[in-house]
Structure formats: structure tokens, C-alpha cells
C-alpha positions as a LaTeX table, in Angstrom:
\begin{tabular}{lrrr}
\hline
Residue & $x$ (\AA) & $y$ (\AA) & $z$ (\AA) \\
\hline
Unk1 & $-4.35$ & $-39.93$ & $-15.02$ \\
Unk2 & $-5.28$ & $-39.83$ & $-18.72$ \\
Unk3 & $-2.01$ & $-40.22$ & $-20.82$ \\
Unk4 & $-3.37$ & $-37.54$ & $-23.35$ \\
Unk5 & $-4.98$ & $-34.93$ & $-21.10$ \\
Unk6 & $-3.24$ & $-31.37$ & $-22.49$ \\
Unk7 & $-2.99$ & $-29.13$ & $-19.68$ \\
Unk8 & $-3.19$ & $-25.46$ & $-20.30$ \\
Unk9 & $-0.38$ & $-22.76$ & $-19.99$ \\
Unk10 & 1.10 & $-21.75$ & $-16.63$ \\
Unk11 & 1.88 & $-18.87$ & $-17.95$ \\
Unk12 & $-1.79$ & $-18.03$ & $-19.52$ \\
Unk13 & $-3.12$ & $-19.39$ & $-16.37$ \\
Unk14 & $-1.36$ & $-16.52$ & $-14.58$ \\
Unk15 & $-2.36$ & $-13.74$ & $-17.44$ \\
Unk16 & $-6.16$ & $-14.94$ & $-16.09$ \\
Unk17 & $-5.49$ & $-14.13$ & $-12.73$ \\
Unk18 & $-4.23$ & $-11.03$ & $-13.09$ \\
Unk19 & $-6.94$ & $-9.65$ & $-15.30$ \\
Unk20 & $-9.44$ & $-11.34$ & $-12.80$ \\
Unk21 & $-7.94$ & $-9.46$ & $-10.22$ \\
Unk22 & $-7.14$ & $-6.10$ & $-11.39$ \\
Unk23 & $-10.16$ & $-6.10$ & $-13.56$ \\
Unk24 & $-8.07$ & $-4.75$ & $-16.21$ \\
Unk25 & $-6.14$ & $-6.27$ & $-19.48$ \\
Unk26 & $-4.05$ & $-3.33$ & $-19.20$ \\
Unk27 & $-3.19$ & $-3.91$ & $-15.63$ \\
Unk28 & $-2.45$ & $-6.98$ & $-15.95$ \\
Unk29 & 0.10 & $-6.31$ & $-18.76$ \\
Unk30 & 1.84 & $-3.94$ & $-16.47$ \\
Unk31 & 2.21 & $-6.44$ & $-13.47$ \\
Unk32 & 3.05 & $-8.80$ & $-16.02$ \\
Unk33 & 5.60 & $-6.99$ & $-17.97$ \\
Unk34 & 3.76 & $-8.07$ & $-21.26$ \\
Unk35 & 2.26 & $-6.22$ & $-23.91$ \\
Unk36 & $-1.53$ & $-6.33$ & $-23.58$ \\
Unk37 & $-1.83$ & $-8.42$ & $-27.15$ \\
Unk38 & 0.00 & $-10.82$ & $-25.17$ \\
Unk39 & $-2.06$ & $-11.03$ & $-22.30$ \\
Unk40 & $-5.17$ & $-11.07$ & $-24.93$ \\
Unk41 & $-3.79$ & $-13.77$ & $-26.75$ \\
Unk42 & $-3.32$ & $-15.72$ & $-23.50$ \\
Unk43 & $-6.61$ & $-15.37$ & $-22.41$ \\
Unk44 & $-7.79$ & $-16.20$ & $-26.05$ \\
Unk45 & $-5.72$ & $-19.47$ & $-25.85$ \\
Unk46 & $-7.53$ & $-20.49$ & $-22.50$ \\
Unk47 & $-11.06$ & $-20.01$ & $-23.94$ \\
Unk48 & $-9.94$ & $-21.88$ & $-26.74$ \\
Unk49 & $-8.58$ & $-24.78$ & $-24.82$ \\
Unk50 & $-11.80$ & $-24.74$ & $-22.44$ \\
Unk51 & $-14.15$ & $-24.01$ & $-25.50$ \\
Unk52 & $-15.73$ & $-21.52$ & $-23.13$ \\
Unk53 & $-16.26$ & $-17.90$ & $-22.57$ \\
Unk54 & $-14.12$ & $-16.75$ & $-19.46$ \\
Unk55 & $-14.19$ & $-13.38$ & $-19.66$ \\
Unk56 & $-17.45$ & $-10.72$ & $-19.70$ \\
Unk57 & $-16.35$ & $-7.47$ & $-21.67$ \\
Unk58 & $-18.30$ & $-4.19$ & $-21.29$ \\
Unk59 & $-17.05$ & $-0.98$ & $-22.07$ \\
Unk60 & $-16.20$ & $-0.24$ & $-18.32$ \\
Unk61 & $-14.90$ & $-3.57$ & $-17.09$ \\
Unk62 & $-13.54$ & $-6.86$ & $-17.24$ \\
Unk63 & $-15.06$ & $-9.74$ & $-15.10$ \\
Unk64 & $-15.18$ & $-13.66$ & $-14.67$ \\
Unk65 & $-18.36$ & $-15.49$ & $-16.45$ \\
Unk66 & $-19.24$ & $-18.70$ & $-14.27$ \\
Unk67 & $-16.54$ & $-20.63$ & $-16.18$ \\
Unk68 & $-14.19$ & $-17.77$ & $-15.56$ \\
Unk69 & $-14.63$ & $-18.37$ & $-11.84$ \\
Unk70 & $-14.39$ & $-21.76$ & $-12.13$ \\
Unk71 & $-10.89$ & $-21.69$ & $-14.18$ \\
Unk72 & $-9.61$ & $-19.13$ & $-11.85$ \\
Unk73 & $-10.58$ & $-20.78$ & $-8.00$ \\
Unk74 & $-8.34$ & $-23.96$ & $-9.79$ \\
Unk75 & $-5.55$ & $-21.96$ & $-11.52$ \\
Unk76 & $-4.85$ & $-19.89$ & $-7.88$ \\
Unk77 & $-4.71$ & $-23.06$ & $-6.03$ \\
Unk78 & $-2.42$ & $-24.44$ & $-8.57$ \\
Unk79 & 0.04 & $-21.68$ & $-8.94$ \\
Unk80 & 0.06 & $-20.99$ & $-5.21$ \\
Unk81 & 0.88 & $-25.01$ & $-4.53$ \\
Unk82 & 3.90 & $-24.74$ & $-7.17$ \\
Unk83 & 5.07 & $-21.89$ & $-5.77$ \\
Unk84 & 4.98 & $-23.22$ & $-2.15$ \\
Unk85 & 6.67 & $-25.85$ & $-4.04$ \\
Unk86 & 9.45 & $-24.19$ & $-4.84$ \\
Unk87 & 10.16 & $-22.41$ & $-2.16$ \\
Unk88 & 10.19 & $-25.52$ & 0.20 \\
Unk89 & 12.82 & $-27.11$ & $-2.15$ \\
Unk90 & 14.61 & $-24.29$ & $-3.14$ \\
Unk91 & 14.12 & $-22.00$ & $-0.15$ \\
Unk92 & 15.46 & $-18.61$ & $-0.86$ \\
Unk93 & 19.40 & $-17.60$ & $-0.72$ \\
Unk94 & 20.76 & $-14.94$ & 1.35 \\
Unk95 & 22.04 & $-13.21$ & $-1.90$ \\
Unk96 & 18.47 & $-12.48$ & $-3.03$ \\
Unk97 & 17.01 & $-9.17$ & $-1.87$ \\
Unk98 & 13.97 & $-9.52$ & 0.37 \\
Unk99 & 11.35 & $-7.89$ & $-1.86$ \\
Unk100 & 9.03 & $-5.50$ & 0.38 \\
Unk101 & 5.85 & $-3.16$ & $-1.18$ \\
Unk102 & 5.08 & 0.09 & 0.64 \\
Unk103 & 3.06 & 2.77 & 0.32 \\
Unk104 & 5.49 & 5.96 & $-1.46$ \\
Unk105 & 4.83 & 8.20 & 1.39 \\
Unk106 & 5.75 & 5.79 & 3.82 \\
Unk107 & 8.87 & 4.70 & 2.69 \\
Unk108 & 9.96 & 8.22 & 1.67 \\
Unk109 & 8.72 & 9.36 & 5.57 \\
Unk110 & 9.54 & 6.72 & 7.74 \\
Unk111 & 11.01 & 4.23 & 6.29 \\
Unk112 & 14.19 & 5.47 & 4.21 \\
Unk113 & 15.42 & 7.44 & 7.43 \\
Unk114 & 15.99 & 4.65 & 9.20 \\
Unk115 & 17.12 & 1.79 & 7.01 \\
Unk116 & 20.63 & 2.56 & 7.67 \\
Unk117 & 20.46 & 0.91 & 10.79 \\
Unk118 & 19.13 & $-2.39$ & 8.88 \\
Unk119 & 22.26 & $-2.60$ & 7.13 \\
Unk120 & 24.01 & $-1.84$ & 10.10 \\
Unk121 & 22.40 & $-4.52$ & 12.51 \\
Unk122 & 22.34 & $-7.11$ & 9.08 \\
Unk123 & 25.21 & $-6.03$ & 6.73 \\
Unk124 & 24.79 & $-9.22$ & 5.12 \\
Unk125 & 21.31 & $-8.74$ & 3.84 \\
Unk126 & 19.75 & $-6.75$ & 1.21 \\
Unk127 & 16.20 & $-4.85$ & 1.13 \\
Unk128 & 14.48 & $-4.16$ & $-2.70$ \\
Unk129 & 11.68 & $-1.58$ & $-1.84$ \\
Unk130 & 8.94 & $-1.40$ & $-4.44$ \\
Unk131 & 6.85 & 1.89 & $-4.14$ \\
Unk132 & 3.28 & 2.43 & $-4.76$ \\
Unk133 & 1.73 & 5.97 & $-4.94$ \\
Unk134 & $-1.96$ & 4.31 & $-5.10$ \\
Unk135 & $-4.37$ & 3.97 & $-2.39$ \\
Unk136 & $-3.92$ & 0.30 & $-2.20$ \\
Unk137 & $-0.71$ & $-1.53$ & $-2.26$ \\
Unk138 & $-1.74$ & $-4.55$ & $-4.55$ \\
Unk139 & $-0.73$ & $-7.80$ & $-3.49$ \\
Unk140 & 0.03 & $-9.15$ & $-6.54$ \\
Unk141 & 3.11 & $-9.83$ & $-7.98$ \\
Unk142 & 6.84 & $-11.29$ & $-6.41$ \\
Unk143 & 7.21 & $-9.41$ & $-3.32$ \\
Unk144 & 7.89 & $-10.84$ & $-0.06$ \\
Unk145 & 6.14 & $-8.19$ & 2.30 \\
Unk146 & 3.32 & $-5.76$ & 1.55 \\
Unk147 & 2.90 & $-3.02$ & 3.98 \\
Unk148 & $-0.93$ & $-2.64$ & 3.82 \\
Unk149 & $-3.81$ & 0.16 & 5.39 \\
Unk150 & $-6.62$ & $-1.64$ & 6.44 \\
Unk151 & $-9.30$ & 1.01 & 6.80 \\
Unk152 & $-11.24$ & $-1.25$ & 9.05 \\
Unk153 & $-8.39$ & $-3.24$ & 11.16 \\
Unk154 & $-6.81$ & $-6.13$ & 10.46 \\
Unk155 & $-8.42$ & $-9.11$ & 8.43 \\
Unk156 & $-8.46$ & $-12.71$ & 8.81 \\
Unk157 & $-5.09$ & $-12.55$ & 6.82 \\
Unk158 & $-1.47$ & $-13.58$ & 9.17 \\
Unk159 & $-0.83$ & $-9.94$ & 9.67 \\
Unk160 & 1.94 & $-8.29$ & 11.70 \\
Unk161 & $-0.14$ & $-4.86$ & 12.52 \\
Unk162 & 2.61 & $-2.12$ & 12.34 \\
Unk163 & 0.75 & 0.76 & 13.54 \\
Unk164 & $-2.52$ & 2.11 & 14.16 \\
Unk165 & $-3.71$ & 5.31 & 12.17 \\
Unk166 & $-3.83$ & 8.58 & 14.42 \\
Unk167 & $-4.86$ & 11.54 & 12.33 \\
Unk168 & $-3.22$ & 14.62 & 13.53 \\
Unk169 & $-3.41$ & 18.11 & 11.11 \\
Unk170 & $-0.19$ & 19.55 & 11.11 \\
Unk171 & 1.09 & 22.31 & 9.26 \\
Unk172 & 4.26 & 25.13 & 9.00 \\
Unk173 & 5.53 & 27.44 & 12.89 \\
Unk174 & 4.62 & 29.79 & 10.34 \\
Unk175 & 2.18 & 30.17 & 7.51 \\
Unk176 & 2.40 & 31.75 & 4.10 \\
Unk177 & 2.09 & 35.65 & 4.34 \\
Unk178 & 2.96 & 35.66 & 7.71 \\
Unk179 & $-0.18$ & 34.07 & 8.99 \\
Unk180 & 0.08 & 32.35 & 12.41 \\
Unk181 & $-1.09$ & 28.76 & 12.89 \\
Unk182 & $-5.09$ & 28.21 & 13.70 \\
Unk183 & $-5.38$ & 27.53 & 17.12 \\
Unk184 & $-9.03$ & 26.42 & 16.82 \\
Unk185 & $-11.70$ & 24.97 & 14.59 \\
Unk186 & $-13.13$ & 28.40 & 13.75 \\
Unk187 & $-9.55$ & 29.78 & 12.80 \\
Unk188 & $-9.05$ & 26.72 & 10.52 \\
Unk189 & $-11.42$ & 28.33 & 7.81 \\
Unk190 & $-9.17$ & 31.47 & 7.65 \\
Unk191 & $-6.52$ & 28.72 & 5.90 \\
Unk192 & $-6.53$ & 25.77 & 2.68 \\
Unk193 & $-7.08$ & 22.36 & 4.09 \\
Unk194 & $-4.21$ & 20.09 & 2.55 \\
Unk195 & $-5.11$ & 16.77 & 1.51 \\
Unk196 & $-2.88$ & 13.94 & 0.83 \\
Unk197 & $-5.54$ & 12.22 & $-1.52$ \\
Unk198 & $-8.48$ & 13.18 & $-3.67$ \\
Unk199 & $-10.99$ & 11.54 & $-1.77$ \\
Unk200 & $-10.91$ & 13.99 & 1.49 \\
Unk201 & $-11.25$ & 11.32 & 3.66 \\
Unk202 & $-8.83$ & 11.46 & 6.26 \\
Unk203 & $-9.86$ & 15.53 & 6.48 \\
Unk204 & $-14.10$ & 14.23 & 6.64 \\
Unk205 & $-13.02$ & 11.97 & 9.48 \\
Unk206 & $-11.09$ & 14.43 & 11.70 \\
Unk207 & $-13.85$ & 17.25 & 10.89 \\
Unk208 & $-16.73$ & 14.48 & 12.09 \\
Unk209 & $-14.76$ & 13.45 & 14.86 \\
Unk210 & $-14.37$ & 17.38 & 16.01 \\
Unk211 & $-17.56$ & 18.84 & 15.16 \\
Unk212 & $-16.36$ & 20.90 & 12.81 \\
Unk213 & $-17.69$ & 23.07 & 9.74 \\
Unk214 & $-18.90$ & 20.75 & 6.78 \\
Unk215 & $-15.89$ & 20.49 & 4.75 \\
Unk216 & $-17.21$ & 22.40 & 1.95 \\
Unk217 & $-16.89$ & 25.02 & 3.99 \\
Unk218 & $-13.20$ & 25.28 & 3.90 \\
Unk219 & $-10.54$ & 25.95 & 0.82 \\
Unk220 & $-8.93$ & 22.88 & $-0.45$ \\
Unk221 & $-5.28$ & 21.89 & $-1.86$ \\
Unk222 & $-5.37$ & 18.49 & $-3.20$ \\
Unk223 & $-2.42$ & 16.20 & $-4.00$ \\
Unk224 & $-2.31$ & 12.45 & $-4.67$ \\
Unk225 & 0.35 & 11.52 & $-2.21$ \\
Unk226 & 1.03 & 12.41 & 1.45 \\
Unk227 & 4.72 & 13.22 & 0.89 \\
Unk228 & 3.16 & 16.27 & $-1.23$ \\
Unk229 & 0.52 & 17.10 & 0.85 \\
Unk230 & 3.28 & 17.17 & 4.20 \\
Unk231 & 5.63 & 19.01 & 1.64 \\
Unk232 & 3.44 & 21.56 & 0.99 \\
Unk233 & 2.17 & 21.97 & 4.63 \\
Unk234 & 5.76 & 22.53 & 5.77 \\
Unk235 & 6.06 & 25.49 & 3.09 \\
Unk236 & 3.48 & 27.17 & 4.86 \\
Unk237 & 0.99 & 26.61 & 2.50 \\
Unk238 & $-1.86$ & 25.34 & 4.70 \\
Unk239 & $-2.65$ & 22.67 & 7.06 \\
Unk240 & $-2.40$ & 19.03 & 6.02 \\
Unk241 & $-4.00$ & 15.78 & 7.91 \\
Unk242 & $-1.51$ & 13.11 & 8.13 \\
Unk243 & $-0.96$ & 9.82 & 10.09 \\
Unk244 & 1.15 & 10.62 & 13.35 \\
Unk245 & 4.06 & 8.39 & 12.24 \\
Unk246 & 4.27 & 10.26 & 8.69 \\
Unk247 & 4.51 & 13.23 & 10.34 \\
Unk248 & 6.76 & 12.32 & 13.04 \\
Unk249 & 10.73 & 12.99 & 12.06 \\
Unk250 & 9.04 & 16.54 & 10.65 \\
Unk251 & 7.64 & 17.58 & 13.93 \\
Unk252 & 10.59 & 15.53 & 15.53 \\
Unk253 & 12.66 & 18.60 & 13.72 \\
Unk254 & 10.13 & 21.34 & 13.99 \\
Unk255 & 9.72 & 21.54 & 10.46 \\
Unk256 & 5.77 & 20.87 & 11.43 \\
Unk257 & 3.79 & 21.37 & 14.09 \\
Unk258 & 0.02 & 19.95 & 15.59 \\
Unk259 & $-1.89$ & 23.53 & 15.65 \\
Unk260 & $-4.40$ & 22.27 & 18.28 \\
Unk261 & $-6.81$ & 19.47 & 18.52 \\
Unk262 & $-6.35$ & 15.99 & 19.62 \\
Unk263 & $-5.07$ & 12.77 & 17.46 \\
Unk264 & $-8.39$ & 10.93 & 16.21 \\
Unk265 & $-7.91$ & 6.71 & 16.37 \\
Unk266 & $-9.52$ & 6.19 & 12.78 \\
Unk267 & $-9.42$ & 2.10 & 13.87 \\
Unk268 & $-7.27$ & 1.89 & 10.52 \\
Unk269 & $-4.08$ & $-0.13$ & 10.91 \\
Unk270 & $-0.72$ & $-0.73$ & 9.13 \\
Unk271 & 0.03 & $-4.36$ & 8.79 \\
Unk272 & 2.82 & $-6.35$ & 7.35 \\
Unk273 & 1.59 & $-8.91$ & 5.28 \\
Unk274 & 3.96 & $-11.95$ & 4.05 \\
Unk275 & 3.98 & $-14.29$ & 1.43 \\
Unk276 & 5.29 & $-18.00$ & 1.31 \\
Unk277 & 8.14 & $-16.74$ & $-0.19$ \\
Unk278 & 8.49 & $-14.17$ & 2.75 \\
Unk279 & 8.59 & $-16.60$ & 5.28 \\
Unk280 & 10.92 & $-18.82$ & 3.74 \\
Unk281 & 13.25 & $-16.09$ & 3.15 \\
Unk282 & 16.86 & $-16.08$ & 5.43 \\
Unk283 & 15.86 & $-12.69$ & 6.26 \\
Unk284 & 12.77 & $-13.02$ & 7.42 \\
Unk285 & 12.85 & $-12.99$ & 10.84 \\
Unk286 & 16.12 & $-9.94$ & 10.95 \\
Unk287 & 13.20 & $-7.86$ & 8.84 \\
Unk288 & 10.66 & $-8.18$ & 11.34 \\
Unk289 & 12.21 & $-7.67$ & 14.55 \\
Unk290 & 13.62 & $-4.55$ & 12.83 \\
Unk291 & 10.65 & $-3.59$ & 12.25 \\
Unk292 & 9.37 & $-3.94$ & 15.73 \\
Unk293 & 12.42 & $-2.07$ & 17.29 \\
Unk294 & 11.76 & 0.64 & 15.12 \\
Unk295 & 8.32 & 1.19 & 15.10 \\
Unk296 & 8.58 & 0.96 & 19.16 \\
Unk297 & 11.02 & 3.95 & 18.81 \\
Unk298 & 8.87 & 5.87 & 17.33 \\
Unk299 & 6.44 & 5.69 & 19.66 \\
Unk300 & 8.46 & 6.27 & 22.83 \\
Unk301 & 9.54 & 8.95 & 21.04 \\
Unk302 & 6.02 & 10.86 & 20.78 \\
\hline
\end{tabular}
């Protein structure tokens, strides 16, 4: 190897990927913890050191020229080899939480009922949950596990599918004013269809699926996360469509109920997803057979 070849920073290397990916300086300064002068300045220093443009910049978004592309296929193979690196020679210690990203609604529904049983089955080991309240949970960053939603199955990725996504609409024993659950499509106009995301999608699907009224047709009540939408269903103030395991402890308790109609198999999954550093970690294998156990209690539990 050349004696005076300079190579660039690590560190700027990483600022590149991040933008790349998120299509965003700002973004990337958040999943960086960096000020987004930094991140400019790193990505400045790389065109610098290349002489090249890497970056096209429009008013709307951020994206990879050919040189980009060509810095960032080597700079993901290089930081993903060191990484490996370091986790094969330093492999993680049991005093280091295993990291694991999950959708808000999930962890609030599902998840956080149940982890007392982790620590009671592994009272050595320690769980960091990072929440998202997006539609995607990135997999960027130092996690170990990503909980993902594939909307069209599972990928080529090493996935441990969780769950399939049944949409059920639930919604209060009782409704506001005294109003008693729909018991059909046609009495599902007389109340506000809840949705746990702006796009309508999961409500579109079910609708389809049922031959129901166009969903203009209906009153709305939008929210951004599931937790609110299941929330407000529960306080009687229309009928949400949820996943069955979101819903389940809250018809488990009769806090919700399923009106009428039958669950619709979207062919959406749930899927653990690992990273080097998730396989290599102690806890690793504790995490996933938890998993497993709970995920089959829930459904013998439908």
C-alpha cells in the first residue's frame, strides 16, 4: 500500500451515510447527535478530499451524484467490516443493555405488559427500548434488534417474523352518547372511523376486503399513533382498526370489543431483525426465545 495515501474520516464517512440514507442533513444530525453544521462540514471535507461533488441539492431533497454512490457502496462495506470487527474481538458484555427499536404502540401495547417476566426468567440481563412513533422503524443507528412491519412479508433480510398483521376494528361495550356498537357495515356509517395513522390505510384495506362504503363515506378521527387511536376507541369515541395483538390485553379485559366482521390477513408481518452486534450479544438467544414464548401466548390466548 502507498506509504502516503490519506484516508478520509470515519467519522465523515458515517455523516455520508446517514444523509444518503435518510435523505436529509437534518436527519442525519439527529441520528448522529451532531449539529447539522457539523454534518455539513463533514460532508464538505469528503468532497474536498475526493475533489468531487457527492451530494445533489434541490430544494426538496438530498441525493447521491455517481461519485456519491460510489463513496457510499465503499464507506458501508468499510464501517460494517470494522464493526464486525469489533464485535468478534470484543464481543459484547453482559453489563451492556441489549438495545431493541420498536414501534411506540407496540411497546406501550404489548410489549411493556409483559417484560416483567424477562427480568424474571433473566434477572441478570438488561433491555434499553428505543421508541419510534413513525411509520418505519429506521434501521440505522446502535441498536441490536429492530422490530419491523413489512407491508409485503418478510424480505430477503435474516428475519425472525413475530407476527402476522390481522386487522380487526374494535371499539368501546359502549359508545359515546349512549350509542350501541355497529353490528354491521351499514351501522358503521352512523359512527367516526378511528385511525391510528394519517394515511387510512389499514381502514381502506378492511373496507376493500368487506365490500364496504368508499371510505369517504364515513366520519374520520385521525391520530398519528395506534396507542391514541385504541385510546380513543376505548372512550367510546368511535371505532378504531388495529392489529389483533395491539388490541389484545384491551379486549383480553373488555375494555374493547370486535363489533362484527371477521379479522382480514393484510400478508403484513412483524419481524425481528438483528444486527452483528445483536447476535454477538450474551443475551441474544434469552431475548428471542422470550420472544417466542410470549408471542405463542398470545395467540393461544385468542
Amino acid at each position: 500500500m502507498d506509504k502516503t495515501f490519506r484516508a478520509p474520516s470515519l467519522q465523515a464517512l458515517q455523516a455520508l451515510i446517514q444523509v444518503a440514507d435518510s435523505g436529509s442533513f437534518t436527519a442525519a444530525a439527529r441520528q448522529l447527535h451532531l449539529t447539522q453544521s457539523a454534518i455539513s462540514r463533514q460532508i464538505q471535507q469528503l468532497e474536498e478530499h475526493y475533489a468531487v461533488a457527492l451530494f445533489e441539492r434541490t430544494s426538496r431533497k438530498v441525493g447521491l451524484t455517481s461519485h456519491g454512490r460510489d463513496v457510499y457502496a465503499v464507506a458501508r462495506q468499510a464501517l460494517e467490516e470494522l464493526q464486525a470487527l469489533q464485535q468478534r474481538l470484543a464481543p459484547a458484555p453482559l453489563d451492556r443493555p441489549f438495545r431493541i427499536r420498536i414501534f411506540v404502540s407496540l411497546a406501550v401495547r404489548w410489549l411493556l405488559p409483559r417484560l416483567s417476566s424477562f427480568y424474571a426468567l433473566n434477572p441478570g440481563l438488561c433491555l434499553s427500548i428505543e421508541t419510534v412513533s413513525g411509520d418505519v422503524v429506521e434501521t440505522s443507528g446502535d441498536c441490536d434488534a429492530y422490530v419491523l412491519y413489512l407491508r409485503e412479508g418478510a424480505d430477503e433480510r435474516p428475519l425472525t417474523v413475530l407476527f402476522d398483521e390481522y386487522l380487526v376494528p374494535v371499539c368501546a361495550p359502549c359508545l359515546g352518547e349512549g350509542q350501541r356498537p355497529p353490528g354491521s357495515l351499514k351501522a358503521l356509517a352512523e359512527h367516526a372511523l378511528i385511525h391510528g395513522s394519517t394515511g387510512r390505510h389499514e381502514w381502506n384495506l378492511w373496507l376493500q376486503a368487506h365490500q364496504g362504503r368508499p371510505e369517504q363515506a364515513y366520519k374520520h378521527l385521525m391520530f398519528n399513533l395506534d396507542d391514541l387511536a385504541l385510546d380513543a376507541a376505548a372512550r367510546g369515541l368511535g371505532v378504531a382498526m388495529t392489529d389483533q395483538v395491539l388490541a389484545h390485553d384491551a379486549l383480553a379485559r373488555g375494555d374493547l370489543i370486535v363489533p362484527f366482521g371477521e379479522p382480514l390477513k393484510t400478508g403484513g408481518v412483524y419481524a425481528l431483525w438483528l444486527r452483528d452486534s445483536g447476535v454477538a450479544h450474551p443475551a441474544c438467544n434469552a431475548v428471542l426465545q422470550w420472544f417466542e414464548t410470549q408471542l405463542e401466548h398470545t395467540r393461544t390466548a385468542r
